[in-house]
C-alpha positions in Angstrom: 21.3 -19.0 -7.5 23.2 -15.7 -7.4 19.7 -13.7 -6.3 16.7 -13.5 -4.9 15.1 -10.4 -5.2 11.4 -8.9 -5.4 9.7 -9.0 -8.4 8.2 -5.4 -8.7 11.3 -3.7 -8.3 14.2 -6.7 -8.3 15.3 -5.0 -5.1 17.1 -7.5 -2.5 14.2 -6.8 -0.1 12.8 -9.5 2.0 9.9 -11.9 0.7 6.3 -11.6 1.4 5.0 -14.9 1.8 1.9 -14.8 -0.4 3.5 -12.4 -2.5 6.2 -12.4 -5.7 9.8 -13.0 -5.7 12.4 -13.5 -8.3 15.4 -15.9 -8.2 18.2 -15.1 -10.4 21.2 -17.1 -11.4 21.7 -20.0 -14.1 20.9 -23.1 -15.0 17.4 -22.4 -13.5 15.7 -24.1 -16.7 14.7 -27.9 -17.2 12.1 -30.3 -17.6 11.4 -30.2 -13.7 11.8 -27.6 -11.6 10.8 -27.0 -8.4 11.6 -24.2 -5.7 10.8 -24.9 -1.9 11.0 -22.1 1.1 11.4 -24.4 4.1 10.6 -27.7 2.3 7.1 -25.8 1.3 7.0 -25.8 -2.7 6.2 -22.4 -4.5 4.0 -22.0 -7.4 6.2 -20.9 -10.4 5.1 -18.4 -12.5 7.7 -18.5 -15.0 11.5 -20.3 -15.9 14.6 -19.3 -18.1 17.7 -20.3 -17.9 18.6 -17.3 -16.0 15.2 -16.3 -14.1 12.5 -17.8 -12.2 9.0 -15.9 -11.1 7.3 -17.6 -8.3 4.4 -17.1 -5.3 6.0 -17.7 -2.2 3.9 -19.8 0.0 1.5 -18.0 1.7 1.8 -20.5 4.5 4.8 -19.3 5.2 3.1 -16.3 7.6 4.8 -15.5 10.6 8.3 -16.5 10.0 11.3 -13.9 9.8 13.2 -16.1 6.8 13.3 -19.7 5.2 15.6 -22.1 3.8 15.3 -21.9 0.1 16.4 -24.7 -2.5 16.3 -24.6 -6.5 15.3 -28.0 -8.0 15.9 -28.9 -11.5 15.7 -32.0 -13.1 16.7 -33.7 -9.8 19.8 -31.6 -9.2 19.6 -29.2 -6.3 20.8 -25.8 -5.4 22.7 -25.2 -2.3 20.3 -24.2 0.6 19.9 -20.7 1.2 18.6 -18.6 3.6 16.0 -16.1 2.6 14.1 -12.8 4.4 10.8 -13.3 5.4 8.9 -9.9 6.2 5.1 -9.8 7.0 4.5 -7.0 4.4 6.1 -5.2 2.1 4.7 -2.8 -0.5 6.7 -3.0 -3.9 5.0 -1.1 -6.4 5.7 -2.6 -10.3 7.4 -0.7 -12.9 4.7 0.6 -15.4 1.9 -0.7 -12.7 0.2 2.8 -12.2 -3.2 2.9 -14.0 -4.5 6.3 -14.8 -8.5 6.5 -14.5 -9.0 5.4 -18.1 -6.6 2.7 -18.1 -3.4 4.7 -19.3 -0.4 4.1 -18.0 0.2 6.9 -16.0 3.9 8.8 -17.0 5.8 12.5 -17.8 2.8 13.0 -20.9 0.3 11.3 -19.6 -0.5 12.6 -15.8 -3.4 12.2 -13.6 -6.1 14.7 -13.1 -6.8 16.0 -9.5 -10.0 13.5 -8.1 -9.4 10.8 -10.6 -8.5 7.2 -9.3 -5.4 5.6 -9.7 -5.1 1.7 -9.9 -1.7 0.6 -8.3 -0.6 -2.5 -8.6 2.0 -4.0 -6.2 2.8 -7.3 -4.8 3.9 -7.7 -0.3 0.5 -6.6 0.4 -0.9 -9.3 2.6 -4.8 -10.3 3.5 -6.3 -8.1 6.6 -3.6 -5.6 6.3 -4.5 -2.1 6.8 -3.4 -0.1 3.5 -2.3 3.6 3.2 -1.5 5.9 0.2 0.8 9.1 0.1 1.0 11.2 -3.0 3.4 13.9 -2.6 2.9 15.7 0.8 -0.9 14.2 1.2 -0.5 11.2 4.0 -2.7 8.3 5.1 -4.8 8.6 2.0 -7.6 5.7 2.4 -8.2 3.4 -0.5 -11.1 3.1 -2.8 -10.2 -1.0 -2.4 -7.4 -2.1 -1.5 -7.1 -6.4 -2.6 -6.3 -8.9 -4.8 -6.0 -7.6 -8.7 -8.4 -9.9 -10.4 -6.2 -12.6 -11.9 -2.7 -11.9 -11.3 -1.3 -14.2 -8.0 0.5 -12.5 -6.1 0.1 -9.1 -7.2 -2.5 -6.6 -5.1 -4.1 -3.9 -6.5 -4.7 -0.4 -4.7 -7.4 2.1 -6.4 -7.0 5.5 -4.2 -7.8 9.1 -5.6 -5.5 11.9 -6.4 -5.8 14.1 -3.9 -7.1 18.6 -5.5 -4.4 20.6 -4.5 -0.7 19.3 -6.2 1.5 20.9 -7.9 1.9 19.6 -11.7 4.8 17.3 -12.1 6.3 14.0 -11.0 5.4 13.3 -7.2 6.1 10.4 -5.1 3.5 7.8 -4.6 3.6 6.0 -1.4 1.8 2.3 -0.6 1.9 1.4 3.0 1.1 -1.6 4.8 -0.1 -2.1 8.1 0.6 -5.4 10.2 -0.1 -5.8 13.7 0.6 -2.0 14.2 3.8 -2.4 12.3 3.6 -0.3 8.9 5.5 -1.6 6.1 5.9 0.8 3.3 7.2 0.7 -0.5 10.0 2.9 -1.7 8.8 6.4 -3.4 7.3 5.7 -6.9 7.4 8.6 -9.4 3.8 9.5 -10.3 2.6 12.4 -12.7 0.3 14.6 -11.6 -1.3 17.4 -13.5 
C-alpha cells in the first residue's frame, strides 16, 4: 500500500467512514481480497493490480483514525494507520450536473436560478449541508442525501444564486457536524 487517498479528488485527506476512499499501491489484485479499518471489513467497489475503490465502514463513526490492512489471497499488508474525520466534503471530478443533466464546464455554464446536482462523497447522515458559489455563503440545499444508487457518494442539488459574474467560480460544499463544519476544497464551476 503506498496510498490511501480520497476517492473524489485522490487527495491524502482523512476518511469519512460511510464514505469513499482509494488505496493505491501494487499487488492489490487476486482471487480474494479483503480490506479491514480496525478489523471491520469494507465493501469494495472495485480491484486492479494497482487500485482499490472501497466504502469505509460506516460503523466506524466517532473515531479520529483506524488500523488498516490489505488482504489478498491470504497474504496481508502491513498495518497502517489511517485518518478518520467525521465529515469531509470532496466534490468528484466531472460530478457537477447542470439542470438538464450536462456536465457543467468552460462551454457549458449554468444559468442564474437553475439547480445544480453535486455529487460528492464525506458527507455523513444528519449533517447539516451548506453551498458557496463564488461570494454567495451558506446557500441552503434543495436536498441534500444519498445520490440514488451510488454508495458512498452524496448528492447536493442547490440553485445558482442571480447576480454572478460570467466565468469560472468556486463552488463550495460544507458540512456540518456537531457544530464543527467540514468543508471541500474550491471546485471550479461555470457560471453564465
Amino acid at each position: 500500500v503506498s496510498a490511501v487517498i480520497n476517492a473524489a479528488t485522490f487527495a491524502a485527506t482523512p476518511l469519512v467512514p460511510g464514505s469513499l476512499g482509494t488505496i493505491k499501491g501494487s499487488n492489490l489484485a487476486g482471487q480474494v481480497v479483503v480490506v479491514t479499518f480496525d478489523a471491520v471489513p469494507a465493501l469494495l467497489l472495485y480491484d486492479s493490480p494497482s487500485q482499490i475503490n472501497l466504502w469505509v465502514p460506516a460503523g466506524l463513526g466517532g473515531r479520529t483514525s483506524a488500523i488498516m490492512v490489505v488482504t489478498v489471497d491470504g497474504s496481508a499488508s502491513t498495518p497502517q494507520t489511517v485518518a478518520l474525520a467525521p465529515a469531509g466534503p470532496s466534490i468528484f471530478a466531472g460530478g457537477v450536473l447542470n439542470q438538464d443533466y450536462s456536465a457543467n464546464g468552460a462551454g457549458n455554464a449554468a444559468a442564474a436560478g437553475s439547480i445544480l446536482q453535486i455529487f460528492a462523497t464525506g458527507i455523513p447522515p444528519g449533517a447539516t449541508v451548506a453551498a458557496q458559489i463564488g461570494d454567495r455563503q451558506n446557500l441552503v440545499p434543495l436536498y441534500a442525501g444519498p445520490a440514488p444508487t451510488l454508495t458512498g457518494v452524496q448528492q447536493v442539488n442547490v440553485a445558482v444564486p442571480d447576480g454572478l459574474a460570467a466565468g469560472s467560480v468556486p463552488l463550495i460544499l460544507c458540512a456540518t457536524v456537531a457544530g464543527q463544519p467540514y468543508c471541500s476544497a474550491g471546485y471550479s464551476l461555470f457560471v453564465r
